[in-house]
C-alpha positions, -999 to +999 in steps of 0.1 A: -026-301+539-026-310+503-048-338+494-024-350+465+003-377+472+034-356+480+068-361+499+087-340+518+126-344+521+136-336+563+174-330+564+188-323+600+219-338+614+197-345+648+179-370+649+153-364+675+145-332+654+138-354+622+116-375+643+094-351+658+092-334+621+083-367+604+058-378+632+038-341+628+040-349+590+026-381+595+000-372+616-013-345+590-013-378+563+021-362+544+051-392+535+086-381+544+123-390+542+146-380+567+185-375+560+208-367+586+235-348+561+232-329+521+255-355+513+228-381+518+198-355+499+221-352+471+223-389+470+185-397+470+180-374+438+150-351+432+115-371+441+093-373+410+064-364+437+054-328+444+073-320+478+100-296+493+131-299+518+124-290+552+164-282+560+183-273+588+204-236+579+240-256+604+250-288+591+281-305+593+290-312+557+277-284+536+253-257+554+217-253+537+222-218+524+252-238+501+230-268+494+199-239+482+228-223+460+236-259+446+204-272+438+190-240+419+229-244+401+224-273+392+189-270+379+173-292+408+156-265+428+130-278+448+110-256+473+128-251+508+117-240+542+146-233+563+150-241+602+174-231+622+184-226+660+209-196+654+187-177+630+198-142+616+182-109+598+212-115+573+206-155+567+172-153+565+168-125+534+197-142+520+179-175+517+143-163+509+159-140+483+172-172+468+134-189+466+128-202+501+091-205+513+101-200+549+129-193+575+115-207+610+136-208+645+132-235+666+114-247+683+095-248+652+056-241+659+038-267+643+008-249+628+039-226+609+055-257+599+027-269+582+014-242+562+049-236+550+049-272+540+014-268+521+021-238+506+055-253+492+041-288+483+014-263+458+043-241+444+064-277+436+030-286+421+024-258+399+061-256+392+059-294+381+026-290+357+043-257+340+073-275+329+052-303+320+032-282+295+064-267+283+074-301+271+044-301+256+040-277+239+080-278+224+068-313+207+043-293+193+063-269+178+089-296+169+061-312+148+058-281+124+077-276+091+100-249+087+075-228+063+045-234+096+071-224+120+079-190+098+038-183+103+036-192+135+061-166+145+047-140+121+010-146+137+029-148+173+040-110+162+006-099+159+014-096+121-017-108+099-013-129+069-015-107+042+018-087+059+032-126+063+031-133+030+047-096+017+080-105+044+079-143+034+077-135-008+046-159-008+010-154-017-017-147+009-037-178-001-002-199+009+000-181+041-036-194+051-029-228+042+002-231+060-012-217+092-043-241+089-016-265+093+000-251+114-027-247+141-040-280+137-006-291+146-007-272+171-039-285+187-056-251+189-095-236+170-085-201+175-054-173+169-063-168+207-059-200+219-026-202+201-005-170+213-021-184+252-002-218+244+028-203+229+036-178+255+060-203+273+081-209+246+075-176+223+115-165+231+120-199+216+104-197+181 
């Protein structure tokens, strides 16, 4: 399992499943909170740890296909691995084609259990460092002036300053000054360096 602190939401309106779930969590050293409806997930919020929702497909307020649909709606998508007691060809590509790590039956085999759990806990992870470094590097581009962010899309292009300055109406020499501003703004020694940092948020420029 992963190494870094992570939590795992268990939703299940039986109880003695969410026990035996949370005690084989447990025992491979990963924290979780069991629910026994959405209603109460909903409630809790999103974790601001790296985790996932181990959720039951039948529950008795809203099913977890709905609550999958719901979250990714409403821009709280959080890995899920689906189990389920009445499992079906139908349910299953329906829910992994809307981002699920796993569809397991019950009994749930332990060992499957918990390298679905790991390999959602790395995708939350990753998932949670990307829009991280989004934010990032928005500020960034939020620091520059109007002129810096006109070069920065021009270099962004491919274009090279001499063809900036022609489209912008300014001389060359202005160009370069400008986008020594603009990559020390932007944190970066090298046009290389920028268009890697930039390719998030290049649709945004």
């Amino acid at each position: 399992m992963t190494e870094e602190e992570s939590l795992v939401l268990i939703v299940d309106d039986d109880e003695s499943v969410r026990e035996a779930i949370a005690d084989l969590l447990r025992s491979a050293g990963v924290d979780s909170v069991s629910f026994g409806s959405t209603g109460e997930l909903l409630s809790f919020g999103k974790p601001d740890r790296p985790g996932c929702i181990i959720l039951d497909v039948q529950l008795p307020d809203l099913n977890g296909l709905a609550l999958q649909e719901q979250l990714n709606a409403n821009g709280r998508s959080i890995p899920i691995i689906f189990i389920t007691g009445f499992g079906d060809v139908p349910t299953s590509v329906r829910a992994m084609k809307a981002g699920a790590i796993d569809f397991l039956s019950k009994p749930v085999d332990a060992d499957e259990l918990l390298a679905a759990v790991d390999r959602a806990i790395e995708q939350d992870r990753s998932s949670r460092a990307e829009a991280r470094r989004l934010i990032e590097v928005s500020a960034l581009v939020e620091g520059l002036s109007a002129r810096e962010r006109d070069v920065l899309r021009g270099v962004s292009s491919g274009l090279m300053s001499k063809q900036i300055a022609y489209d912008l109406g300014l001389t060359e020499i202005t160009i370069k000054v400008h986008r020594a501003s603009m990559m020390k703004k932007m944190q970066v020694g090298s046009i290389i360096e920028l268009i890697r940092l930039i390719e998030p948020v290049k649709d945004r420029l």
